[in-house]
C-alpha positions as a Python dict, from the first residue, in 0.01 Angstrom:
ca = {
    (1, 'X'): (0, 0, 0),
    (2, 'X'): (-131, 133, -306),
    (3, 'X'): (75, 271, -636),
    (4, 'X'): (-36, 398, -978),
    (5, 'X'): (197, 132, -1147),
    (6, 'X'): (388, -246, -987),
    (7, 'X'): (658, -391, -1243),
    (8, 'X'): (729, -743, -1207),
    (9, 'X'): (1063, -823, -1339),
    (10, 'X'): (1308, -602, -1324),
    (11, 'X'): (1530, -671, -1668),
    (12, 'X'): (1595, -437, -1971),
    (13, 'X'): (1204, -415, -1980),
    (14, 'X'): (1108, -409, -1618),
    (15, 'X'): (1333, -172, -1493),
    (16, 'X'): (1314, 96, -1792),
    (17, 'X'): (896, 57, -1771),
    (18, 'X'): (932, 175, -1394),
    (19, 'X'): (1191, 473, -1462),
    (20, 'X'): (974, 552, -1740),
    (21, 'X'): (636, 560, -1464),
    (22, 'X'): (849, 770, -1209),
    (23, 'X'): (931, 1002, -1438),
    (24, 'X'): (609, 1056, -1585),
    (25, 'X'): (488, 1154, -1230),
    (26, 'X'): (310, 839, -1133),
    (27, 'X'): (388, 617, -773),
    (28, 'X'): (593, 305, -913),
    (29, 'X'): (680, 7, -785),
    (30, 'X'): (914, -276, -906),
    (31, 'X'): (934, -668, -781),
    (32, 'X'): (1256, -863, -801),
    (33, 'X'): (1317, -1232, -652),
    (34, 'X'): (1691, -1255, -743),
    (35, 'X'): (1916, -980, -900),
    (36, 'X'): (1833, -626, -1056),
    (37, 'X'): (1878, -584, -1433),
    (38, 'X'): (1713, -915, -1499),
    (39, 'X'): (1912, -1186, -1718),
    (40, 'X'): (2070, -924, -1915),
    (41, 'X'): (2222, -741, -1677),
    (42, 'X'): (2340, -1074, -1461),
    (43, 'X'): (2301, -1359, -1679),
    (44, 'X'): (2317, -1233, -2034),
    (45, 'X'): (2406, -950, -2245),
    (46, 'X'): (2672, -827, -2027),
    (47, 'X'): (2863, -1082, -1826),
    (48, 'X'): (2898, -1243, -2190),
    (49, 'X'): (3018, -965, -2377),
    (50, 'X'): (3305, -878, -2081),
    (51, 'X'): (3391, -1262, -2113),
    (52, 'X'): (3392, -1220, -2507),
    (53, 'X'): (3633, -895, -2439),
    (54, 'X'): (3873, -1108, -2265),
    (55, 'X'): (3859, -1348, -2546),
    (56, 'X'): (3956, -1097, -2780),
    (57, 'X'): (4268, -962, -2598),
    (58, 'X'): (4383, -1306, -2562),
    (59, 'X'): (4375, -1341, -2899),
    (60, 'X'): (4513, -977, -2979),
    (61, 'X'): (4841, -1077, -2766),
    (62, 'X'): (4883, -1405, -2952),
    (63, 'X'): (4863, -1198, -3277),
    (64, 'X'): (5096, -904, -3142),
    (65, 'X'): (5405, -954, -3358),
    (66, 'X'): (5190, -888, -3716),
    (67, 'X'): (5169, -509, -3527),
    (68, 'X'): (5520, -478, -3427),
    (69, 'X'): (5458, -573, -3051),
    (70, 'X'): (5656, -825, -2956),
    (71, 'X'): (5552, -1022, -2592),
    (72, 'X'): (5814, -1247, -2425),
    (73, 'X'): (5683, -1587, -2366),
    (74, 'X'): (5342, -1762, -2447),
    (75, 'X'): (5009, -1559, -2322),
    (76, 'X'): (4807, -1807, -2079),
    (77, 'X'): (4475, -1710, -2022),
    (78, 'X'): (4346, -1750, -1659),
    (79, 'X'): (3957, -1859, -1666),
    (80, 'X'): (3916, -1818, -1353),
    (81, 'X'): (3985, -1449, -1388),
    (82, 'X'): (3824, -1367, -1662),
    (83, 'X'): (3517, -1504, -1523),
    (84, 'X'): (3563, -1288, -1196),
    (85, 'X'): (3573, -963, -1406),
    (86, 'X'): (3298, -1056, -1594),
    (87, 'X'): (3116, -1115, -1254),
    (88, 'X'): (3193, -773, -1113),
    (89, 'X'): (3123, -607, -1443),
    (90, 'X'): (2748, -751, -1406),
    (91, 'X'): (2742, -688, -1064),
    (92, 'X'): (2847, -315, -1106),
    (93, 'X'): (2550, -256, -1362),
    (94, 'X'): (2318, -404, -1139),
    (95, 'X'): (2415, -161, -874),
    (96, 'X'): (2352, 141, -1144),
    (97, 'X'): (1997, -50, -1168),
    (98, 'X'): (1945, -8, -785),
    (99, 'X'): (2084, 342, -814),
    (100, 'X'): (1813, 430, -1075),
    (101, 'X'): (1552, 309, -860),
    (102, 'X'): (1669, 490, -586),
    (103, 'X'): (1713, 814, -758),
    (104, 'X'): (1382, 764, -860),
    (105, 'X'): (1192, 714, -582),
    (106, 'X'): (1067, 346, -716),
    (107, 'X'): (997, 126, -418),
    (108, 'X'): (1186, -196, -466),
    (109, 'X'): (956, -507, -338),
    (110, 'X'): (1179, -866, -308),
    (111, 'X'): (1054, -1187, -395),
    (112, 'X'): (795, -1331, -634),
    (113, 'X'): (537, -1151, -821),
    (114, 'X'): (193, -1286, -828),
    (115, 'X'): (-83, -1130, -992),
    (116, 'X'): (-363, -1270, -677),
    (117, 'X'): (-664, -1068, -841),
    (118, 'X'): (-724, -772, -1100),
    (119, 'X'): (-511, -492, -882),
    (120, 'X'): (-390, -661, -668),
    (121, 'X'): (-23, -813, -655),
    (122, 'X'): (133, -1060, -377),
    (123, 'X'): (509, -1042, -308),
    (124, 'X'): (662, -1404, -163),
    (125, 'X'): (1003, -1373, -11),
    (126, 'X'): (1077, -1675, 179),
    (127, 'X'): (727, -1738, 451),
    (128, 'X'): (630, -1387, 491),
    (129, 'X'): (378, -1303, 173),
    (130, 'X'): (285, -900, 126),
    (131, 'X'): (-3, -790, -93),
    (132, 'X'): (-21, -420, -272),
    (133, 'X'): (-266, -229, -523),
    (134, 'X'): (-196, -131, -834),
    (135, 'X'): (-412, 50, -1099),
    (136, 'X'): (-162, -86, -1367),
    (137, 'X'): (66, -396, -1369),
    (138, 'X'): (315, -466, -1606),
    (139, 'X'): (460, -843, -1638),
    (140, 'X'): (792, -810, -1765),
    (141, 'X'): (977, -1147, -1651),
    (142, 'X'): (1147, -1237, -1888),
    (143, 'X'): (1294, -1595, -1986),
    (144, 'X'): (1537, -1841, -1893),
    (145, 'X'): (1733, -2089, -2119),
    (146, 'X'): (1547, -2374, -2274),
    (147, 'X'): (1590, -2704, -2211),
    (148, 'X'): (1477, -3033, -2462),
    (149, 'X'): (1383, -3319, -2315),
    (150, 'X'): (1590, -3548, -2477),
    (151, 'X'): (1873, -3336, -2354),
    (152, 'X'): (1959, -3444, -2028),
    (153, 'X'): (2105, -3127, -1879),
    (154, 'X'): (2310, -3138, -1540),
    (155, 'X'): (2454, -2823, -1470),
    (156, 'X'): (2794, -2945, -1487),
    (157, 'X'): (2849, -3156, -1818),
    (158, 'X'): (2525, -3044, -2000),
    (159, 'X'): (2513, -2684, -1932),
    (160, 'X'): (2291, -2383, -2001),
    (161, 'X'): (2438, -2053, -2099),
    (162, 'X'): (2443, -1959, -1735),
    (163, 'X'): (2636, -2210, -1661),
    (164, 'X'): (2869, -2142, -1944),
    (165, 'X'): (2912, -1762, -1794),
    (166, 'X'): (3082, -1969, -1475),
    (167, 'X'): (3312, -2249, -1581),
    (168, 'X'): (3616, -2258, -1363),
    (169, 'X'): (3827, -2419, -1637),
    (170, 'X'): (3799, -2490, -2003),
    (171, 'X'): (3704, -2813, -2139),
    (172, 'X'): (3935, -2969, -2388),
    (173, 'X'): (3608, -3020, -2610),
    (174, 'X'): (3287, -2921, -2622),
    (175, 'X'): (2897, -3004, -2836),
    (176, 'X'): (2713, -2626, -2921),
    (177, 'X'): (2381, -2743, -2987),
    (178, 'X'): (2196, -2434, -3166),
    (179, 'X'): (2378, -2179, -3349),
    (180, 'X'): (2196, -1855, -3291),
    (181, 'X'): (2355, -1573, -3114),
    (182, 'X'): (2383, -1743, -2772),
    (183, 'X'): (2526, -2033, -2948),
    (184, 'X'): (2760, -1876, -3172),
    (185, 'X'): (2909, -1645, -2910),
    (186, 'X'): (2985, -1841, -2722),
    (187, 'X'): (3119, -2172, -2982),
    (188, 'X'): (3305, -1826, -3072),
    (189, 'X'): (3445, -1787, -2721),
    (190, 'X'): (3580, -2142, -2654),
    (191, 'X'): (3734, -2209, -2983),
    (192, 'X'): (3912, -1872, -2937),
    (193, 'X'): (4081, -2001, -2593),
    (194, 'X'): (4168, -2297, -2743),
    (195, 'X'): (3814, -2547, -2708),
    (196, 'X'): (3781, -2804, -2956),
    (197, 'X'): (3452, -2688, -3037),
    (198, 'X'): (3174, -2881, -3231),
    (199, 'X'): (2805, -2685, -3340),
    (200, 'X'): (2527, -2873, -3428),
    (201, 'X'): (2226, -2738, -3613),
    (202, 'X'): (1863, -2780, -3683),
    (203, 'X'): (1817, -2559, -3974),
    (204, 'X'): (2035, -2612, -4296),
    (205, 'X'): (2256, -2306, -4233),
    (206, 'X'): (2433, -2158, -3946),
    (207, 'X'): (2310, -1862, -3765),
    (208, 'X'): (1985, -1925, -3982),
    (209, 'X'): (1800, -1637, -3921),
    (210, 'X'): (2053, -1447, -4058),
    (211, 'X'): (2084, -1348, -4489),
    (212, 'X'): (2259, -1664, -4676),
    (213, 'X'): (2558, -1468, -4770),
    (214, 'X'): (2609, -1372, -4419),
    (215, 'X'): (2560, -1748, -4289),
    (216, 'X'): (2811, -1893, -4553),
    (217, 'X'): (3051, -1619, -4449),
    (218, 'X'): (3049, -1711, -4076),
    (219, 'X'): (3060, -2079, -4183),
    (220, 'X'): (3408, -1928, -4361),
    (221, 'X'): (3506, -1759, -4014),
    (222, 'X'): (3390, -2073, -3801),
    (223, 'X'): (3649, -2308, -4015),
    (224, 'X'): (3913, -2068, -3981),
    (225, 'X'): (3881, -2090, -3630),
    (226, 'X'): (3871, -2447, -3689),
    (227, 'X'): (3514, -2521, -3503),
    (228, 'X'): (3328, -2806, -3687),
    (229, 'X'): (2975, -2733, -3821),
    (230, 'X'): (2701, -2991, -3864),
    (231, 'X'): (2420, -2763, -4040),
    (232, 'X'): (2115, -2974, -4145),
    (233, 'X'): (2168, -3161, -3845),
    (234, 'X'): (1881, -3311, -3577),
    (235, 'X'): (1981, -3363, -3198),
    (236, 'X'): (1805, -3692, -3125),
    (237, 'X'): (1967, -3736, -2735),
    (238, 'X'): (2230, -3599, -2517),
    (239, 'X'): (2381, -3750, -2258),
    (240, 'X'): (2641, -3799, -1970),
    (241, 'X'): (2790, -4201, -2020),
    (242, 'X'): (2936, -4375, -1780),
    (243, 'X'): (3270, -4282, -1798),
    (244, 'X'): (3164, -3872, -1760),
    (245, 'X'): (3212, -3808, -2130),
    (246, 'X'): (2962, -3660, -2284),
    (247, 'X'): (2736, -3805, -2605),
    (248, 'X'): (2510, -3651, -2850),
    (249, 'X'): (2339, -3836, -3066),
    (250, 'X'): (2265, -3664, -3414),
    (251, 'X'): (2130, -3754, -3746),
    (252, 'X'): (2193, -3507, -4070),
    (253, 'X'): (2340, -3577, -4410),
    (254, 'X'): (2591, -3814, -4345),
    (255, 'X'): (2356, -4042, -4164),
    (256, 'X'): (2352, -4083, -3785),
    (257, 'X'): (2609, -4051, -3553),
    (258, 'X'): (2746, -3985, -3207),
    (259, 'X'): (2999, -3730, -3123),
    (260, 'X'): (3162, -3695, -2809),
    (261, 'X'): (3344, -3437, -2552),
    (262, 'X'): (3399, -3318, -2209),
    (263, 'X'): (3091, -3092, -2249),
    (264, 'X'): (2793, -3011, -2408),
    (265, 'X'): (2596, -2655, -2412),
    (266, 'X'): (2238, -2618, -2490),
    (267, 'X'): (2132, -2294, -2697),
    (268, 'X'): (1877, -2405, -2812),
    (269, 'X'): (1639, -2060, -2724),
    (270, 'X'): (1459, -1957, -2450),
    (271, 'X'): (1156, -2032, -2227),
    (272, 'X'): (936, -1750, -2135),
    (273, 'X'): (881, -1723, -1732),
    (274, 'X'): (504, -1674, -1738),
    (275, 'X'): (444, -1969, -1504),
    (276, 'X'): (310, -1886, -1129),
    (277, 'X'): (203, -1524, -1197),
    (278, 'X'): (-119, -1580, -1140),
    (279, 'X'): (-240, -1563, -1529),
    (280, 'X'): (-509, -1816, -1466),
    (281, 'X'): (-630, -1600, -1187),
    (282, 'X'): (-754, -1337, -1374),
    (283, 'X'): (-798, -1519, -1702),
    (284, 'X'): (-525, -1429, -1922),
    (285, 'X'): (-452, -1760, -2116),
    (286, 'X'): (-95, -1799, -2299),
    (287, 'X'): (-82, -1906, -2654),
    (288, 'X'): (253, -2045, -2747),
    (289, 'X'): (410, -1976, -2504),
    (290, 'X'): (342, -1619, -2494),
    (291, 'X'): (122, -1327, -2341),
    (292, 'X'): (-152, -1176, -2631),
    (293, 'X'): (-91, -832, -2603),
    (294, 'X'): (-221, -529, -2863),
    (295, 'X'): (24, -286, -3012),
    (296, 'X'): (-1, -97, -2642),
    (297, 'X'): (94, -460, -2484),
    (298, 'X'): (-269, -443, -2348),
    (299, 'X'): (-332, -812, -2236),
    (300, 'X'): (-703, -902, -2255),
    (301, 'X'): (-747, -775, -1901),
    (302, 'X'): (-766, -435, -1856),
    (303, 'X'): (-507, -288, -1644),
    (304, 'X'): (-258, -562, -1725),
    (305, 'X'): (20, -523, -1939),
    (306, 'X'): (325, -749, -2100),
    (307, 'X'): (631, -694, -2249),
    (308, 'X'): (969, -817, -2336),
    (309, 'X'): (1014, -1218, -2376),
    (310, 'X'): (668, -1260, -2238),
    (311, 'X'): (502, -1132, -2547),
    (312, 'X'): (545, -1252, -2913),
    (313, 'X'): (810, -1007, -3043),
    (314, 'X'): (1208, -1074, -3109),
    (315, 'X'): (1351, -1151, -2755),
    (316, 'X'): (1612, -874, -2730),
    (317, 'X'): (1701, -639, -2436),
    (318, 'X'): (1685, -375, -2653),
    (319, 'X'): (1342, -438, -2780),
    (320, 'X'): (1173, -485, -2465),
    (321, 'X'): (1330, -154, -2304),
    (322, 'X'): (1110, 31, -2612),
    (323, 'X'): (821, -201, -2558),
    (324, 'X'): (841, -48, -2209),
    (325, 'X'): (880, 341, -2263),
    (326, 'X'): (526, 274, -2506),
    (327, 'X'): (334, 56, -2273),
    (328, 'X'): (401, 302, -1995),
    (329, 'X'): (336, 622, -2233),
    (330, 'X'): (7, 437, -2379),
    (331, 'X'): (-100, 405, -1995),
    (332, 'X'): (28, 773, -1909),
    (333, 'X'): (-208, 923, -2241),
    (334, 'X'): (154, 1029, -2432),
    (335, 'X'): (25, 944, -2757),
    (336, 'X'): (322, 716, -2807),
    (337, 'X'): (343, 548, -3175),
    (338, 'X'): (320, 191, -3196),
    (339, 'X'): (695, -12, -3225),
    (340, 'X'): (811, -37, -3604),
    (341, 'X'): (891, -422, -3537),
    (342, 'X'): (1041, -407, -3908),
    (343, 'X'): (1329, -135, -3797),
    (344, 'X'): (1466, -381, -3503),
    (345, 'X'): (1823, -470, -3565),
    (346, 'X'): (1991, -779, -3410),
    (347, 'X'): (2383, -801, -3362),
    (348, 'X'): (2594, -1132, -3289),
    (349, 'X'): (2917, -1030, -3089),
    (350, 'X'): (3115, -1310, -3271),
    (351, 'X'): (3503, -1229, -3421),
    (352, 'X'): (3383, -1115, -3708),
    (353, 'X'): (3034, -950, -3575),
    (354, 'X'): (2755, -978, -3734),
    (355, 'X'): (2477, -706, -3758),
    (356, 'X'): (2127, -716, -3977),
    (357, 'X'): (1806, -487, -3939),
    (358, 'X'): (1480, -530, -4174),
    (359, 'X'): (1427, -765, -4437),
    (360, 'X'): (1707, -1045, -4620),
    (361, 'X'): (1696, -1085, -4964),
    (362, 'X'): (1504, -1383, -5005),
    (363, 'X'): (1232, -1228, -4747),
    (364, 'X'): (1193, -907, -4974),
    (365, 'X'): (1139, -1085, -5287),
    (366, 'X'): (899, -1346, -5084),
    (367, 'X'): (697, -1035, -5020),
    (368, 'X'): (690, -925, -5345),
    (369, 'X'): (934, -652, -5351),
    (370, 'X'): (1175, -626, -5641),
    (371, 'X'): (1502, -627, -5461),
    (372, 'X'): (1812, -463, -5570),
    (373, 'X'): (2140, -484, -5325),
    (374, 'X'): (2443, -327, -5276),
    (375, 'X'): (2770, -461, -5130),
    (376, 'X'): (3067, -349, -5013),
    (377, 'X'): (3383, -597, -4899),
    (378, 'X'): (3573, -490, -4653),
    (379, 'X'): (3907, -636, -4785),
    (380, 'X'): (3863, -283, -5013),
    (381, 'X'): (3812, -73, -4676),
    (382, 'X'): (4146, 134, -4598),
    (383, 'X'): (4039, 113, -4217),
    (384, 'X'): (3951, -274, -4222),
    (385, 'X'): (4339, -286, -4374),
    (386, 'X'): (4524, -60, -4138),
    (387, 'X'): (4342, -271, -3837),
    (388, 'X'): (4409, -604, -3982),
    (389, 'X'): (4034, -678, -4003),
    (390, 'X'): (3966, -715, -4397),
    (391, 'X'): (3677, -1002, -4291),
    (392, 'X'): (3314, -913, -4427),
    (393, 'X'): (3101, -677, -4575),
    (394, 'X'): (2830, -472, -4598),
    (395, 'X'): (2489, -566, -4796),
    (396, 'X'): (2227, -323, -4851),
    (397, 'X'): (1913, -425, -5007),
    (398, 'X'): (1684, -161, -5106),
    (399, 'X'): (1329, -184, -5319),
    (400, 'X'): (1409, -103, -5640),
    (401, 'X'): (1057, 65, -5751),
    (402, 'X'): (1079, 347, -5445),
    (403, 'X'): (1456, 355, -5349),
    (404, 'X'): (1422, 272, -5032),
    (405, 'X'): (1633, 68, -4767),
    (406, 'X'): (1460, -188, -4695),
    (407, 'X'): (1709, -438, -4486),
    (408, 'X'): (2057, -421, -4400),
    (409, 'X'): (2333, -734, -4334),
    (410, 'X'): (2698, -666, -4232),
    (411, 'X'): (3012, -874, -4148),
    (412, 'X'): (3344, -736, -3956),
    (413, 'X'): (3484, -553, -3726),
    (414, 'X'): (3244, -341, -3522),
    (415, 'X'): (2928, -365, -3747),
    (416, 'X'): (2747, -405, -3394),
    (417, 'X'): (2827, -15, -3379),
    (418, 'X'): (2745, 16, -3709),
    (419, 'X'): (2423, -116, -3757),
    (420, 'X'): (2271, 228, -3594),
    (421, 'X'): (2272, 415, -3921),
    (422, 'X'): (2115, 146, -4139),
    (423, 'X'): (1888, 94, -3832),
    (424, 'X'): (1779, 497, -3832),
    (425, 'X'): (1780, 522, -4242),
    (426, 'X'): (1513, 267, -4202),
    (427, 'X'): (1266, 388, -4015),
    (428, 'X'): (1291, 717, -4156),
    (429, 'X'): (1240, 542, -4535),
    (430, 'X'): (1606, 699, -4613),
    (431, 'X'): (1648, 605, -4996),
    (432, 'X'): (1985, 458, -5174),
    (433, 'X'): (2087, 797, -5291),
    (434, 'X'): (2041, 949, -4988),
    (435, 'X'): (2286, 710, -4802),
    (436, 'X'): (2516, 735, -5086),
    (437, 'X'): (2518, 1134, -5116),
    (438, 'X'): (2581, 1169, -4712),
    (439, 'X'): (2962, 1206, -4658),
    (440, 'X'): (3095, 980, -4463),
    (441, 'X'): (3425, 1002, -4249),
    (442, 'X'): (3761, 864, -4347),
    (443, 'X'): (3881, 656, -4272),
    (444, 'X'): (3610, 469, -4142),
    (445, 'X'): (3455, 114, -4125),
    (446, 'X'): (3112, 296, -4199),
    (447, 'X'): (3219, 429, -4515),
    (448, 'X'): (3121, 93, -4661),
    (449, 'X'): (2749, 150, -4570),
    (450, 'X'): (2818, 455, -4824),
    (451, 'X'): (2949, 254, -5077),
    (452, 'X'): (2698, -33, -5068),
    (453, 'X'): (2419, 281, -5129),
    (454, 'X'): (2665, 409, -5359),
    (455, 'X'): (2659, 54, -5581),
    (456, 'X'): (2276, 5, -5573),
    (457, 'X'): (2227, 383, -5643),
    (458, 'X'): (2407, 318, -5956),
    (459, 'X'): (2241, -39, -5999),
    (460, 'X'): (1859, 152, -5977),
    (461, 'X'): (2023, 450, -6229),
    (462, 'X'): (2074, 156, -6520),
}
């Protein structure tokens, strides 16, 4: 069978590319070997965030009587429930993925995807092997959760974050290795159910690709939540002993040391699936890791295209669903514009959240730019008052020769939401007096992104 376009993978990338190909007119097919919607839709983005709901209602009932609600006897949270709704939550979006296709008319082709020669892709479910033509191909795969060597992962004691998205019971402790967003979440998830909870990491800060003042705050918000934070900290070896506890062995500032508990989870990143696609068959050679790809996610073969985790761009769901709708208008002749990488923002679904878009302070003046920021707390915000959620702040940072935003860094209650306006002042070079003469609603959370304009604005007038 030939189409115009085969998607393999069928994640935030893969499925959006092939919606995107329908639409535009042209015959498009998609293979999956497991679930649709990818990781993010099963594994990921979603099935976390409906656990991390569940976490925060727990917590709302246990802080009920500071709003006048008062609930008779002590709030026990069931695991195993939670875990079920976050199950059928995934499970319902991957239907609406099927749907799509459906609605479509995207043929859906199960099993694995490899590329067997320039336009030609075999499907492998089970013994039976199917082969179909393509004038375009588009690898979007995705990852899966890394694994160090020197961690000795199980599946049971040493766990993944897929794993993690299934316990059937809490530990009493548990070892975070990496404190990125997977890592944070989720530290952020167990120590709110009650998990003596332990992160360890590499870099000297926590969530260290985050601005400083945004990593010491969340080192604030960890201790209050009483997690323990070894920043600065190498993982040398972890391991299941004898008696089933588990032991990693780290080395940081205090020397070396082993720490112990009932579990340990690895987020340590993430591992790009690129392996058995046939790559090698048509001569498309990794570097890194990663599929070289132009700013049309061209690979060096033409007719072959990557995107999403597969290519060398931030591994968000978000970022590879636009790297899709251009690859597929570059090979429709839309004219799309290349992806402003620098107007990407990246949100941590932590209690407080964390939000940031463009460049941190440091990175700004690294690049020569003479920075000059504006903050707002939110312990000043009447909204952050009335919903007991005073936690954070807003940093703007703008260049101080041309006005204009050039990164954005917020702490608190639903700056995940919020990050959309910094996000779209941004790319559309909004300056700091723009953002500080737009009226904003009250009372709202996002009237600090006004005030934050509204304090460099004056800053810039000096």
């Amino acid at each position: 069978m030939k189409y115009d376009i085969i998607v393999i993978g069928s994640g935030p990338g893969g499925y959006v590319a092939a919606v995107r190909a329908a639409q535009a007119g042209r015959r498009t097919a998609i293979v999956e070997r497991e679930s649709l919607g990818g990781v993010c839709l099963n594994w990921g983005c979603i099935p976390t965030k409906a656990l991390l709901k569940s976490a925060d209602i727990y917590r709302h009932t246990l802080e009920a009587a500071q709003f006048g609600v008062e609930i008779d006897g002590t709030p026990r949270f069931d695991m195993e429930k939670a875990v079920a709704r976050s199950r059928q939550v995934a499970e319902t979006m991957s239907k609406g993925v099927d749907f799509l296709m459906k609605k479509n008319g995207i043929d859906i082709l199960r099993g694995h995807g490899t590329i067997e020669a320039k336009g030609v892709v075999a499907v492998t479910d089970g013994d039976k092997t199917e082969r179909y033509e393509a004038d375009h191909i588009i690898l979007a795969t995705g990852s899966r959760p890394r694994i160090l060597p020197f961690i000795h992962g199980d599946g049971s004691k040493i766990i993944t974050s897929r794993e993690a998205l299934v316990l059937k019971q809490l530990p009493a402790s548990m070892v975070v290795i990496g404190s990125g967003a997977i890592g944070s979440e989720f530290a952020y998830l167990y120590a709110s159910l009650g998990v003596k909870v332990t992160v360890v990491e590499y870099q000297p800060t926590l969530m260290p690709l985050e601005d400083e003042e945004v990593s010491k705050t969340m080192e604030r918000a960890f201790r209050k939540l009483r997690i323990a934070t070894y920043t600065g900290t190498n993982v040398l070896e972890a391991r299941v002993n004898e008696s089933g506890l588990c032991e990693v062995d780290v080395e940081g500032k205090k020397g070396r040391e082993i720490l112990t508990a009932e579990m340990v989870l690895c987020a340590v990143g993430i591992k790009s699936n690129i392996e058995n696609l046939g790559l090698e068959t048509v001569g498309i050679a990794p570097e890194r890791d990663k599929i070289p790809v132009d700013e049309f996610y061209r690979t060096s073969v033409a007719g072959i295209y990557a995107i999403g985790d597969l290519v060398a761009s931030p591994a968000l769901a978000h970022v590879a669903s636009a790297e899709a709708i251009c690859c597929v208008d570059a090979i429709c002749s839309r004219s799309p514009k290349p992806l402003n990488y620098n107007a990407i923002p990246s949100c941590v679904y932590t209690s407080p959240e964390v939000a940031s878009v463009g460049l941190t302070e440091k990175q700004a003046a690294d690049k020569g730019i003479n920075p000059c920021v504006g903050r707002f707390q939110f312990a000043a915000s009447g909204k952050a008052a009335a919903s007991g959620s005073r936690d954070g702040f807003v940093k703007l940072i703008f260049d101080a020769d041309s006005g204009k935003l050039v990164g954005a860094h917020m702490v608190g209650m639903n700056v995940t939401e919020m990050i959309a306006e910094p996000t779209l002042g941004l790319q559309l070079g909004a300056t700091a007096e723009q953002i500080a003469t737009t009226v904003h609603s009250h009372p709202t959370m996002s009237e600090a992104v006004m005030e934050a304009a509204e304090e460099a604005r004056k800053a810039m007038q000096k």
